[in-house]
C-alpha positions as CSV (number, residue, x, y, z in Angstrom):
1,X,-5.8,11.2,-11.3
2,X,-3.7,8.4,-10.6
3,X,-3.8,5.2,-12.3
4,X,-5.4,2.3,-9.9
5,X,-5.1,-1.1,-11.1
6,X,-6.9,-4.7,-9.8
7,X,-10.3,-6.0,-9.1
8,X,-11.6,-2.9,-8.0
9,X,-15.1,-2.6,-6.4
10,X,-15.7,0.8,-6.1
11,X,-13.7,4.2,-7.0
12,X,-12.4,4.4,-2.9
13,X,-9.4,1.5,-3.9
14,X,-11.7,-1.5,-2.6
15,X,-11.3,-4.6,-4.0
16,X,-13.0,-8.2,-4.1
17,X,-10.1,-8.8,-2.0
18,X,-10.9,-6.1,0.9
19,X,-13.2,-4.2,0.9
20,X,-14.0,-3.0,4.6
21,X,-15.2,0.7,5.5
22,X,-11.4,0.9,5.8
23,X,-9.8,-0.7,3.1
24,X,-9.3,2.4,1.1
25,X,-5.7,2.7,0.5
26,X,-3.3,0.9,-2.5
27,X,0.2,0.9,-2.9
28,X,2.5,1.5,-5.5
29,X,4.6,-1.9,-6.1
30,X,7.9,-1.0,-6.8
31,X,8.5,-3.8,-9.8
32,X,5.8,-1.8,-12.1
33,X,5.1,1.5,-10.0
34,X,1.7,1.0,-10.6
35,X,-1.0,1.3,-7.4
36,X,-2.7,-2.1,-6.8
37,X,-5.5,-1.9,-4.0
38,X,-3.8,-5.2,-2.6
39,X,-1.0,-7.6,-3.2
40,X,-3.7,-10.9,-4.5
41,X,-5.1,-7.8,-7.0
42,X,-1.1,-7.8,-7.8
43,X,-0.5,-11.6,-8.6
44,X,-3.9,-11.5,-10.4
45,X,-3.3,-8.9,-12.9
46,X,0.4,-8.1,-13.6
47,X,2.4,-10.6,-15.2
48,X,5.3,-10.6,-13.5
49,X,6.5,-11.1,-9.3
50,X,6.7,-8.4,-7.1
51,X,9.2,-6.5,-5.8
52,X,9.7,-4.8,-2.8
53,X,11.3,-1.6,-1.1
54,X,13.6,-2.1,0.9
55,X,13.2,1.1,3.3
56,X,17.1,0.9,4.1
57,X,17.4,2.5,0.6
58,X,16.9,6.1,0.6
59,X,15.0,6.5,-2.5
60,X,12.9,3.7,-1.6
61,X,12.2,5.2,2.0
62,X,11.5,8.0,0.5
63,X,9.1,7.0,-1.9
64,X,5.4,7.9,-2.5
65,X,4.2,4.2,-1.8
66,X,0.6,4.7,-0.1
67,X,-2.2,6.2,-1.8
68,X,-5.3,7.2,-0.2
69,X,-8.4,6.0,-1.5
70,X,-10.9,8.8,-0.3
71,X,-8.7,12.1,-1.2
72,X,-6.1,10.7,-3.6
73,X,-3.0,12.0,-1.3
74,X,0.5,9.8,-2.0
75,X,2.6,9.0,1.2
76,X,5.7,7.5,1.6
77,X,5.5,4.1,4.1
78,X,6.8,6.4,7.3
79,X,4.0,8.8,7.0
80,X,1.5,6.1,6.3
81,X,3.0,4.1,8.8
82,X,3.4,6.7,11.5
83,X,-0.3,7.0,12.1
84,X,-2.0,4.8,9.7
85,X,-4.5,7.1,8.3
86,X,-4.0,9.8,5.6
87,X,-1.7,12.1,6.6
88,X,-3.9,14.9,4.2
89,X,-7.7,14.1,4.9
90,X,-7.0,11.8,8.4
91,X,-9.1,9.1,7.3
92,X,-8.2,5.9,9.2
93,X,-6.8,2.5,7.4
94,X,-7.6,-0.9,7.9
95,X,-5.0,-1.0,10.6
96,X,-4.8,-4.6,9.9
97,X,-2.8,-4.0,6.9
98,X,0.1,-3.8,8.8
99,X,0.3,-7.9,8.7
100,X,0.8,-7.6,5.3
101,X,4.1,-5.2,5.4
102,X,6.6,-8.2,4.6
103,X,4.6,-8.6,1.5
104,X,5.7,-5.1,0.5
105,X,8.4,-3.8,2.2
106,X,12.0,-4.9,3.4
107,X,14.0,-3.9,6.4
108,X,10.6,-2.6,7.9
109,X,12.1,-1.3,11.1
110,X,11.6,-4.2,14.0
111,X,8.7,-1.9,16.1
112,X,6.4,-2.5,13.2
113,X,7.6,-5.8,11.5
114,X,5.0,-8.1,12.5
115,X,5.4,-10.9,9.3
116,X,7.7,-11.5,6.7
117,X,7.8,-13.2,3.6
């Protein structure tokens, strides 16, 4: 089982933060590669500032970054990205999360870049 860390409400990655029918997915913040359910559950716990992949770095690109909060599958931010749901059990995402990518992620490539830090 893979280790979930934050202000969890439930066992689906929920948090006080968001907590929607489709807020079940956390990522993996590169500083710690721990899974957060959000990047406030992030600031709140760890005691230390993010980091982010930069997805013009292989590794990072390639990284298991997403977890899904119903089946537990790990995806790297193209696969997530690609669809937005889990790319095992095709459960949608809060496709509002994708605001949030800057907070994440650099060099998110420009046709899904919608904020920055």
């Amino acid at each position: 089982m893979v280790k979930l860390v934050g202000k969890l409400v439930d066992d689906q990655t929920r948090c006080i933060h968001w907590n929607s029918q489709l807020d079940v997915m956390a990522i993996k913040f590169k500083c710690c590669q721990t899974f957060y359910p959000c990047f406030e559950c992030h600031q709140e716990v760890a005691n230390h500032d993010p980091i982010r992949y930069d997805l013009k770095i292989e590794k990072d690109a390639t990284t298991s970054t997403i977890l899904c909060g119903i089946c537990h599958n790990e995806m790297t931010f193209n696969e997530y990205s690609n669809g937005i749901k889990c790319t095992s059990c095709l459960t949608d995402f809060n496709p509002g999360c994708k605001l949030h990518y800057g907070l994440y992620f650099e060099n998110v490539p420009s046709n899904l870049k919608l904020c920055s830090l």
